[in-house]
N, C-alpha and C positions, 0 to 999 in steps of 0.2 A: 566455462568461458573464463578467460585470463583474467583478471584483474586488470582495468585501464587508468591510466593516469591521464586527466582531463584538466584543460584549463579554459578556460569560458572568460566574457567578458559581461557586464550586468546592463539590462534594461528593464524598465518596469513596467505593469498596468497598459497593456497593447488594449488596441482595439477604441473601438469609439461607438457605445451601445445604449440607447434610451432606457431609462430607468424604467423598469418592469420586464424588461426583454433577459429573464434569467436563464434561460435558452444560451445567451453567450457570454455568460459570464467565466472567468477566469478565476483563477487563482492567483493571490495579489505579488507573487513575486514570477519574475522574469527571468532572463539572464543575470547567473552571479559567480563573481571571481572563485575559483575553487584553489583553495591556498595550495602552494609546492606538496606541503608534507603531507598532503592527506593520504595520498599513495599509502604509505609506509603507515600511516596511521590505521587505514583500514584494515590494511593484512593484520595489523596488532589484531582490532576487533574481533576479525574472524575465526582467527588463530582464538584466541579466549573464548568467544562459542564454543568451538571445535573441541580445544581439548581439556579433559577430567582436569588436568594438574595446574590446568589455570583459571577455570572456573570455579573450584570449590564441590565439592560430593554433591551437595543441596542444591548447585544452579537448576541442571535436567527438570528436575520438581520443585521450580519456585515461581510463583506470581507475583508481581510487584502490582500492589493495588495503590493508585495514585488519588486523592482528594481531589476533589474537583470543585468549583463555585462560578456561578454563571452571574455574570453584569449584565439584568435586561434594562436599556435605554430605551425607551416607548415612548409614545405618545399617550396609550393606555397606562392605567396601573392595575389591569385584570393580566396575571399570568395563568395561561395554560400549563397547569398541573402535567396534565397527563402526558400534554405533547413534551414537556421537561422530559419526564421518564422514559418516556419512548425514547427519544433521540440518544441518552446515557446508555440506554437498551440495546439500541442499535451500535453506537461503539463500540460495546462489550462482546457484541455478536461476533462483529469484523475483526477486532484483535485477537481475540478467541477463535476465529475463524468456525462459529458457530452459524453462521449466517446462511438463511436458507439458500439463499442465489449462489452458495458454493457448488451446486452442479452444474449452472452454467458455464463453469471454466471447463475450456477444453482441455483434453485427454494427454496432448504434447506438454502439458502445463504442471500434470497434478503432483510430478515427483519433484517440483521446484519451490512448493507453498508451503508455507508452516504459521503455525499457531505461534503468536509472538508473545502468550502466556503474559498479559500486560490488560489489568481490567483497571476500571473508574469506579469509582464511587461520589452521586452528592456529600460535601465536605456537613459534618452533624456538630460542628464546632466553629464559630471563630476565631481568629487570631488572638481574641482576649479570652479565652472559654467557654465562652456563653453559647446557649447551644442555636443552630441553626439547621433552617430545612436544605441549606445551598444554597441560594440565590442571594443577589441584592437587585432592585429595582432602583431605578431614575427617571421620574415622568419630567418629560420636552421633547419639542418639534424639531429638536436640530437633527443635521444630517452629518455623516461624519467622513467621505468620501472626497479624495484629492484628484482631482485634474491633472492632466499629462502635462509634463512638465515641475511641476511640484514636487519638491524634495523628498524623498523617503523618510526624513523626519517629522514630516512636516502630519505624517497619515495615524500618528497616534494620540490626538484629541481625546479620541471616546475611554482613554484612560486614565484622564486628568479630572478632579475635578474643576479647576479652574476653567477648563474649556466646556464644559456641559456636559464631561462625563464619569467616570467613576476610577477613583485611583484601585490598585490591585491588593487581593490578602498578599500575606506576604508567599513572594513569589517562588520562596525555596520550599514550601510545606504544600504549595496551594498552586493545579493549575487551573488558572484565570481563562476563562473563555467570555469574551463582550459579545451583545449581540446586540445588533446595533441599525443603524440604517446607513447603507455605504454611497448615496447618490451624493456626487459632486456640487460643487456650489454651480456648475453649468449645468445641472440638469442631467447628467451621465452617470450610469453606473460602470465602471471598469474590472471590479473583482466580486467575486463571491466570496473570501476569507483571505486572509492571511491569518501569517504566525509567524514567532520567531524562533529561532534553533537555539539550541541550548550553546549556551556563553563557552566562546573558543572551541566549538565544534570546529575541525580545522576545513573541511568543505564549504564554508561556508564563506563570505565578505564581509571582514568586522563590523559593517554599519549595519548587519542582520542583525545581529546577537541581542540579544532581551535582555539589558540590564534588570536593574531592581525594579524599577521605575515601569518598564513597558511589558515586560514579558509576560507571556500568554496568545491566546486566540483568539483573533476577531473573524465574526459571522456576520453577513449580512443579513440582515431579520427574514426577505424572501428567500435566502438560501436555507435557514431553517426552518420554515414553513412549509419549505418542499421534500416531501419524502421522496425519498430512492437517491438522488442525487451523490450522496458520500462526499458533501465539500467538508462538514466537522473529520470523518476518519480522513479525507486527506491532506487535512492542515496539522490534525497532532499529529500524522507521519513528519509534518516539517517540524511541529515542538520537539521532536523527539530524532531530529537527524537527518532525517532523510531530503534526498533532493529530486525532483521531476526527473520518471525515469529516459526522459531524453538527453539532460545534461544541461537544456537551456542552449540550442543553439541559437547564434548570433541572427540567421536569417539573412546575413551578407555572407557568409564563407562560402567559398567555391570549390573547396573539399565537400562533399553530402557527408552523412553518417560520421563527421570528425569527432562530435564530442557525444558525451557517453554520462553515466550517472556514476560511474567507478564502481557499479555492486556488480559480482560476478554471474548472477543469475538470473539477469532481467535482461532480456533482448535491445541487442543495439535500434532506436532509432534516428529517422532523420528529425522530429522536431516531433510535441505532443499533438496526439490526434486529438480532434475538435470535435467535440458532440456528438461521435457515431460509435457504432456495435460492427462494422463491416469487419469478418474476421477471415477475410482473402488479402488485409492489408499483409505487407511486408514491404516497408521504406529502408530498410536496411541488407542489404544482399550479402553476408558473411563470407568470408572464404572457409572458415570452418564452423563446424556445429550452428548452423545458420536455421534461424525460426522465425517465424513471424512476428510481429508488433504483440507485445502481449497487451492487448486492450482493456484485459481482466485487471489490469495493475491498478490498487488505488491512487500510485503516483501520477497515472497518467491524467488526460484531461476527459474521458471517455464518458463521463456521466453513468449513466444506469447500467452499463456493462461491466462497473469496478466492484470486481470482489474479491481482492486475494492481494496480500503483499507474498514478495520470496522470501525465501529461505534466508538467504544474505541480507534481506530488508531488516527483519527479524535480528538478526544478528545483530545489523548495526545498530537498533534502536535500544535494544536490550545494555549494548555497552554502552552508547551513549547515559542511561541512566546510571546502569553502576558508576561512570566515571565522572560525566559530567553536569547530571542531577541526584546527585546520589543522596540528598536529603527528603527528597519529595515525597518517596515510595515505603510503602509498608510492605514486610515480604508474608508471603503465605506459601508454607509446604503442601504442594497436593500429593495425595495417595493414592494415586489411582490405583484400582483394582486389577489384579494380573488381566488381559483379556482371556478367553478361550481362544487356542489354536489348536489347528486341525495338527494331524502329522504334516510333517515337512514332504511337499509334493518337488520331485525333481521334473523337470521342463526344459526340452531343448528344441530349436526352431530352425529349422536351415532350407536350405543353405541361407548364407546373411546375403549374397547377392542373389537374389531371385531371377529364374530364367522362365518355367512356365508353369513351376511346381514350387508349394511351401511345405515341409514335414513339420509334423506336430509330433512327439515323439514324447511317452513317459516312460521315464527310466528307472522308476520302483515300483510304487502303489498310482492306481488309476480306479477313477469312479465315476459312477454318472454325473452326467448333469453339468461338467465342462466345456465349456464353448472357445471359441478363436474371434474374435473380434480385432481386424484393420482397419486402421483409421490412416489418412490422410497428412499432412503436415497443416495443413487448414485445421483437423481435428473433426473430418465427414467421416463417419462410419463407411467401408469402401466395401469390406467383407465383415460377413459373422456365419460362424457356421459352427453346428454342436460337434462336441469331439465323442465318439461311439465308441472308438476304442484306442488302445496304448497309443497306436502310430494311424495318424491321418493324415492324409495327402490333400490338400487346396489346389484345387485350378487358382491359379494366380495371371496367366497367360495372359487375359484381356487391361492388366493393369498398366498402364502408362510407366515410362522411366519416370525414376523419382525416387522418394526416400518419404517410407513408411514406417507407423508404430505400429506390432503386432503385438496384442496382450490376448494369453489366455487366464478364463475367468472360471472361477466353481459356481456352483448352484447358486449361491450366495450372494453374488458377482464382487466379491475380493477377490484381488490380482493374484496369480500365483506367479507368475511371469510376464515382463513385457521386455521389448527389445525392438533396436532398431534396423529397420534390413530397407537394403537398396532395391531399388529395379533396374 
């Protein structure tokens, strides 16, 4: 999918939702201006993933493990240990793309996700050297959440200590995550986190940008008390670059599907989906390479269906730290161990426009225990059928026009091939 160049206008904090109703809460940015040059800026990014001679021999095999230190503002001074650990756990999963809910992304999806090699750590140091388990604590009853209307300045209290809450380590070594309580002084809650993007990210609206002063992530104390959710993994997607993969439409345009996130691998839509797993959506009708609403995105607003950034997500996040956190991170070479692969199985599937017959055909070595499995553009298993010998023929006939993934699998169920074929 092309690369889009997107311009947006910004609004914040929608909705109007009694505090405890974390069912609808949001994530605390809106629509926001996405600067001229990011176009041009992105392709840099991509381009520096992409090739050897600009990333460095070491990139392929590097982790950038980032310091972490969490600000609990409570009304307790009893911290849950364990639930600390968990929640660190659980973003190591996701960045890592170790996370079990990785099989629930569908099958149209899998050759677009990647491991963004980007882990946390509790910080075991202060800013003065002294050692630390990560945390700082601040017992009081304030609340730290702004009302519609109120200035986007106005919404980083719980970082001060002047105001009741806790100033940041220092913000080039140390990401700052507050956790906090976000109900407004009317009694509303509007977001479940925010975050700010790293300083002069150019997608972004300079009044995001996380000076010295604010930078980091704010949680709202029910949003981290809820497992499954993913609002901490989809807020350091915003420390670390990334924008809602809808693009932040305005909600008045009368163009649909006009703006876009600018990453080249996350399906166009019309505006984030709210609270649901329905995975027959598709708001956005492409004229080419056209898919459905990936719900799976942690950009998106989907709740317990998010588990997978793209390839290109990946991408951008990784340069955003080389470039524009580039002090934060410790790097770490992995090694992984060569895998075992089998001999190289050749596979051809035709014809690519299906009439009433699909050929399965091996064109060297053939073995037991290979199967054909069709899937859907939904990502419904449509056919599966074992492959007996070299060349197998599929009834396909009762299939509906449309455009199918057909992958065949070995014993093992790793891909040996998939491809996409019309009806």
């Amino acid at each position: 999918m092309a690369v889009r160049l997107c311009i947006a206008i910004m609004v914040c904090l929608l909705g109007r939702t009694p505090a405890g109703a974390q069912d609808s809460l949001r994530c605390g940015f809106g629509r926001g201006s996405f600067n001229v040059p990011y176009d041009q800026w992105y392709r840099h990014a991509v381009e520096h993933i992409r090739t050897p001679a600009k990333r460095g021999a070491a990139e392929p095999d590097t982790t950038y493990i980032i310091p972490v230190v969490l600000h609990y503002i409570q009304q307790a001074f009893i911290i849950d240990y364990q639930l600390m650990h968990d929640r660190i756990a659980q973003l190591n999963a996701d960045f890592r793309r170790r996370n079990a809910d990785t099989i629930n992304l569908r099958s149209i999806f899998r050759s677009r996700v990647g491991d963004a090699r980007i882990e946390f750590v509790l910080a075991d140091s202060t800013p003065d050297g002294l050692p630390s388990q990560g945390y700082t604590r601040t017992r009081n009853y304030l609340t730290f959440g702004i009302d519609k209307g109120t200035p986007y300045s106005q919404a980083h209290k719980m970082k001060f200590d002047s105001t009741g809450g806790i100033k940041p380590w220092d913000t080039r070594k140390y990401l700052n995550i507050w956790i906090c309580d976000l109900t407004t002084p009317m009694g509303f809650k509007y977001t479940a986190g925010f975050a700010t993007p790293p300083f002069n990210s150019p997608n972004w609206s300079a009044q995001y940008y996380g000076d010295s002063l604010i930078d980091g992530v704010v949680i709202d104390r029910s949003s981290w008390l809820s497992s499954g959710n993913r609002t901490l993994t989809h807020e350091v997607g915003h420390y670390l670059g990334l924008r809602h993969v809808s693009g932040d439409p305005s909600g008045l345009s009368l163009e649909p599907c006009l703006f876009d996130d600018s990453i080249f691998d996350t399906p166009r839509i019309n505006g984030q989906n709210l609270w649901h797993c329905d995975k027959s959506t598709n708001t956005c009708i492409e004229a080419v390479d056209d898919m459905p609403d990936m719900l799976e995105n942690y950009m998106d607003y989907t709740a317990d269906c998010r588990n997978s950034f793209t390839k290109g997500q990946v991408a951008l996040m990784r340069y955003c730290l080389k470039t524009l956190r580039k002090d934060i991170f410790d790097l770490k070479i992995d090694q992984p161990k060569e895998p075992y692969r089998e001999k190289e199985v050749r596979v051809m599937m035709y014809p690519n426009v299906m009439q009433d017959k699909l050929y399965v055909e091996f064109t060297d070595s053939f073995s037991q225990g290979n199967h054909l499995v069709v899937y859907d553009m939904l990502g419904r298993k449509i056919v599966e059928k074992t492959l007996v010998e070299p060349l197998t023929v599929t009834d396909v006939g009762a299939l509906s026009g449309g455009i199918y993934i057909a992958a065949v699998k070995n014993r093992a169920g790793d891909v040996l091939t998939e491809q996409r074929l019309l009806k």
